[in-house]
KOLVOPA-648510 format. One record per residue: residue number from 1; x, y, z of N, C-alpha, C, O in turn. Coordinates in steps of 0.1 Angstrom, whole numbers, m for minus. Each point is the difference from the previous one (the first is absolute). Example, Ala and Ser with C-alpha at 12.3 -4.5 7.8 and 13.67 -1.06 7.14 Angstrom:
KOLVOPA-648510
+-----+-------+-------+-------+-------+-------+-------+-------+-------+-------+-------+-------+-------+
!  nr !   nxx !   nyy !   nzz !  caxx !  cayy !  cazz !   cxx !   cyy !   czz !   oxx !   oyy !   ozz !
+-----+-------+-------+-------+-------+-------+-------+-------+-------+-------+-------+-------+-------+
!   1 !   132 !   m57 !    78 !    m9 !    12 !     0 !     9 !    12 !     0 !    10 !     0 !     7 !
!   2 !   m14 !    11 !   m14 !     9 !    11 !     0 !    m8 !    11 !     8 !     5 !    11 !     1 !
+-----+-------+-------+-------+-------+-------+-------+-------+-------+-------+-------+-------+-------+
***
This chain:
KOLVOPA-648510
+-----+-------+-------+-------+-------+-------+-------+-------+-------+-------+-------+-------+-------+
!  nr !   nxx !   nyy !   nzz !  caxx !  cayy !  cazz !   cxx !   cyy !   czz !   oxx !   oyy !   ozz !
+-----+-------+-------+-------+-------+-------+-------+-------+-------+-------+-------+-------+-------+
!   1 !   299 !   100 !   131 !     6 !    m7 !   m11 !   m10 !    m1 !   m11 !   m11 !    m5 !     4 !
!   2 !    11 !     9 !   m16 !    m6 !    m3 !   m11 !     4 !   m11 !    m9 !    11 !    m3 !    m3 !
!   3 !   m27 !    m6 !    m1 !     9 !    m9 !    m8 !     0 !     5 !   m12 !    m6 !    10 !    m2 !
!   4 !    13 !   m17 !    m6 !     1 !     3 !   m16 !    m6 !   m13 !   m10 !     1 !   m13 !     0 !
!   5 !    m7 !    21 !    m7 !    m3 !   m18 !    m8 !     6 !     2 !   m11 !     1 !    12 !    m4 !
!   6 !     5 !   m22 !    m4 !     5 !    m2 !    m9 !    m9 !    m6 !   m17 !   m12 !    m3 !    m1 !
!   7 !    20 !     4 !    m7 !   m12 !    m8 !    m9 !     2 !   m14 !     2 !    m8 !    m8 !    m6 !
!   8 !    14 !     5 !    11 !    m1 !   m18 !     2 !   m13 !    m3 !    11 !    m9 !    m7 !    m2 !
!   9 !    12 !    16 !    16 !    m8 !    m6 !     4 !   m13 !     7 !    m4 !    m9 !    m7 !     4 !
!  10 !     5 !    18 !   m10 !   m13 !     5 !    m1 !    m5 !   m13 !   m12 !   m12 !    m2 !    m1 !
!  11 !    24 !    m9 !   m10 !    m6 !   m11 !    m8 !    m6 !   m12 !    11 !   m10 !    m7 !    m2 !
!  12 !    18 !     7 !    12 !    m5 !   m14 !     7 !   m13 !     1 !     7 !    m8 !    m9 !     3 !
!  13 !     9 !    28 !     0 !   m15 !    m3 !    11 !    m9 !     1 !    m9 !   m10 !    m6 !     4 !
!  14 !     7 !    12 !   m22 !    m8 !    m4 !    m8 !    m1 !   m13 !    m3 !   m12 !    m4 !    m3 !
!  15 !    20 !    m5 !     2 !     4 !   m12 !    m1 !   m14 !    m8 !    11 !   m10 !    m8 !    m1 !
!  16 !    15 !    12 !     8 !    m7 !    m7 !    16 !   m15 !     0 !    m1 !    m9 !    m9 !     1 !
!  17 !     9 !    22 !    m3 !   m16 !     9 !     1 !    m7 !    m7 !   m14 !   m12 !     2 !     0 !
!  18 !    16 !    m7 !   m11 !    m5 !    m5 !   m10 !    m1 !   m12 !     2 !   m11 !    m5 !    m2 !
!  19 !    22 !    m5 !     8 !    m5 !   m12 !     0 !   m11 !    m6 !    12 !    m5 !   m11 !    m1 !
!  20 !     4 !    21 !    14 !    m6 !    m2 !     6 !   m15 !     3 !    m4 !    m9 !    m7 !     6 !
!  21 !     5 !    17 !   m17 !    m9 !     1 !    m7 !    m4 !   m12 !    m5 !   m10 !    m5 !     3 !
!  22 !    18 !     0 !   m11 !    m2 !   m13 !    m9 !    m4 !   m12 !     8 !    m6 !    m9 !    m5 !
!  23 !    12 !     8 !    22 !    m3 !    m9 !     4 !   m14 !     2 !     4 !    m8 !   m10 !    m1 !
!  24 !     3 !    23 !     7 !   m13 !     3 !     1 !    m9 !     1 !   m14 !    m9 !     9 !     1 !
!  25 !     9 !   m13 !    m8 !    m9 !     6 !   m12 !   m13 !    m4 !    m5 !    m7 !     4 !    m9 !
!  26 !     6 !   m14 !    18 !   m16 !    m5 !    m1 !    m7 !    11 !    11 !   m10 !     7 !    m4 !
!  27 !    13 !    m6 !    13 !    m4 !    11 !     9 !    m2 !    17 !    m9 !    m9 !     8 !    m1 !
!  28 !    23 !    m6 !    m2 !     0 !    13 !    m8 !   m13 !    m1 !    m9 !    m8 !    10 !     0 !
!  29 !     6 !   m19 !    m6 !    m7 !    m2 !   m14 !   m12 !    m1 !    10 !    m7 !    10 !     1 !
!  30 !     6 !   m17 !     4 !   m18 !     2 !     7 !    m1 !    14 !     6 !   m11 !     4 !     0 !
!  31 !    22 !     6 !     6 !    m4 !     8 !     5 !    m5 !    14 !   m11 !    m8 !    10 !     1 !
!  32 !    15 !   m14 !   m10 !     1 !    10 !    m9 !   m15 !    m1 !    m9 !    m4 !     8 !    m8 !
!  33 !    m1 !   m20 !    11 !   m16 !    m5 !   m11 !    m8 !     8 !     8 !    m8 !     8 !    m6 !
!  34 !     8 !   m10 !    21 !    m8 !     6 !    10 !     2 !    17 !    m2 !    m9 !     9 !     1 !
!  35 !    17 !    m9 !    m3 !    m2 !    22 !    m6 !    m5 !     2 !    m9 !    m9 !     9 !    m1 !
!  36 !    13 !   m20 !    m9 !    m7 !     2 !   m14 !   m16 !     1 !     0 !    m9 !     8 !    m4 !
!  37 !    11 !   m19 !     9 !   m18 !    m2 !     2 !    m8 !     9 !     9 !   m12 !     0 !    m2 !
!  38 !    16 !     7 !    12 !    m5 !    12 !     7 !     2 !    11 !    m5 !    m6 !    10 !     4 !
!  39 !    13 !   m10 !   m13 !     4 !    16 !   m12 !   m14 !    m8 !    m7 !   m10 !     1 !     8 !
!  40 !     8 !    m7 !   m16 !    m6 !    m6 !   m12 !   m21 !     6 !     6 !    m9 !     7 !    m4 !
!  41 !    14 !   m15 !    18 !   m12 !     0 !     6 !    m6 !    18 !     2 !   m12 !     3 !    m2 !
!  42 !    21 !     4 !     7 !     6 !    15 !     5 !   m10 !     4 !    m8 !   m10 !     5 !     5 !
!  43 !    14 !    m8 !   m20 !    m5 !     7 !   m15 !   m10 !    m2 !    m1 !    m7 !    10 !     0 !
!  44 !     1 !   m19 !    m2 !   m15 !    m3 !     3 !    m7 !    10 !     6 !    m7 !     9 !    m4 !
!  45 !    12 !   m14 !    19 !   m11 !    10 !     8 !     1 !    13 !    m5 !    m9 !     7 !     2 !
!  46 !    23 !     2 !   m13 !     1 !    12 !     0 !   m13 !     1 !    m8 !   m10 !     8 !     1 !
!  47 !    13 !   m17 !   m10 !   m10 !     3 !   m13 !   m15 !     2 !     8 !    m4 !    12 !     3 !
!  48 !    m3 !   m25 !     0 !   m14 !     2 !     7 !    m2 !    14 !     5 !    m8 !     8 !    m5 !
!  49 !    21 !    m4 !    19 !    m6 !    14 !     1 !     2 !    11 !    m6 !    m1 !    11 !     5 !
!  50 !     2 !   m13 !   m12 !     3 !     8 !   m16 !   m13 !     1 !    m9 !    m5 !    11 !    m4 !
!  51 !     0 !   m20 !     2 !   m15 !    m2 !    m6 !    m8 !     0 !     9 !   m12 !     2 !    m4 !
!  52 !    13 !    m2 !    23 !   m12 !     3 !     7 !     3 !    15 !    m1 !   m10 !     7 !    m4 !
!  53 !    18 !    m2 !     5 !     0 !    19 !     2 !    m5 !    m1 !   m14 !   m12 !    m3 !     0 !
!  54 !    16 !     3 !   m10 !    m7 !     4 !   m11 !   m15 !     1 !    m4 !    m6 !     8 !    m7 !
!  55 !    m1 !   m25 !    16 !   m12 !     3 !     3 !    m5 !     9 !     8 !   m10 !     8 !    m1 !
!  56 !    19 !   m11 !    10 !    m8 !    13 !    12 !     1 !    15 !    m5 !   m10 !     7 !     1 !
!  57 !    23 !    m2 !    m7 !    m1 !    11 !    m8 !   m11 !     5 !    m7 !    m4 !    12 !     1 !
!  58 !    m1 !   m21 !    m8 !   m11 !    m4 !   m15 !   m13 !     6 !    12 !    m8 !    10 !    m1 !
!  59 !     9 !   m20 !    15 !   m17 !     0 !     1 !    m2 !    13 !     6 !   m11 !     6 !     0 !
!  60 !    24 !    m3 !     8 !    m4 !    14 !     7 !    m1 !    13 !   m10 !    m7 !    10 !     1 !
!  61 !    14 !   m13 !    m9 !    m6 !     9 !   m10 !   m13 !     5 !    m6 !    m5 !    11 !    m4 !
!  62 !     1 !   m25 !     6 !   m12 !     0 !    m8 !   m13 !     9 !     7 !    m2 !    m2 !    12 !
!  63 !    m6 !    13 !   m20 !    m7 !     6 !     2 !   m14 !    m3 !    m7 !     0 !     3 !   m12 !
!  64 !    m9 !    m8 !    16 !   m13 !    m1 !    m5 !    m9 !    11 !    m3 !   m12 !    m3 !    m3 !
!  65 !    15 !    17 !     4 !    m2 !    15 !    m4 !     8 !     5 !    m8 !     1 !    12 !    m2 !
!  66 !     9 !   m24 !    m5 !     3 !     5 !   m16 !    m3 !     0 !   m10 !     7 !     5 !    m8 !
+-----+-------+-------+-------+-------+-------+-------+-------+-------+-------+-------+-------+-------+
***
């Protein structure tokens, strides 16, 4: 048997699924700062190793018989 959903019920399980969101939303909202801040943090470190290869690029380059 297959079920069928209708637009009523595909409104109520959005319905559901949102307010249960809402009742979680201090949770949502802290979980969601915690990515932020690990993305935020992520970037950082991309940058640093970004400017250590750059150095390291620079120093292995470097020839003192130029």
């Amino acid at each position: 048997m297959t079920l069928a959903l209708n637009e009523e019920d595909i409104k109520k399980m959005f319905v559901k699924a949102y307010n249960e969101m809402i009742r979680n939303k201090e949770d949502v909202l802290a979980n969601f700062e915690k990515v932020l801040n690990e993305v935020t943090r992520m970037k950082r470190y991309e940058k640093e190793i970004f400017a250590f290869t750059m150095s390291l690029n620079s120093f292995l380059s470097y020839s003192p018989y130029a």
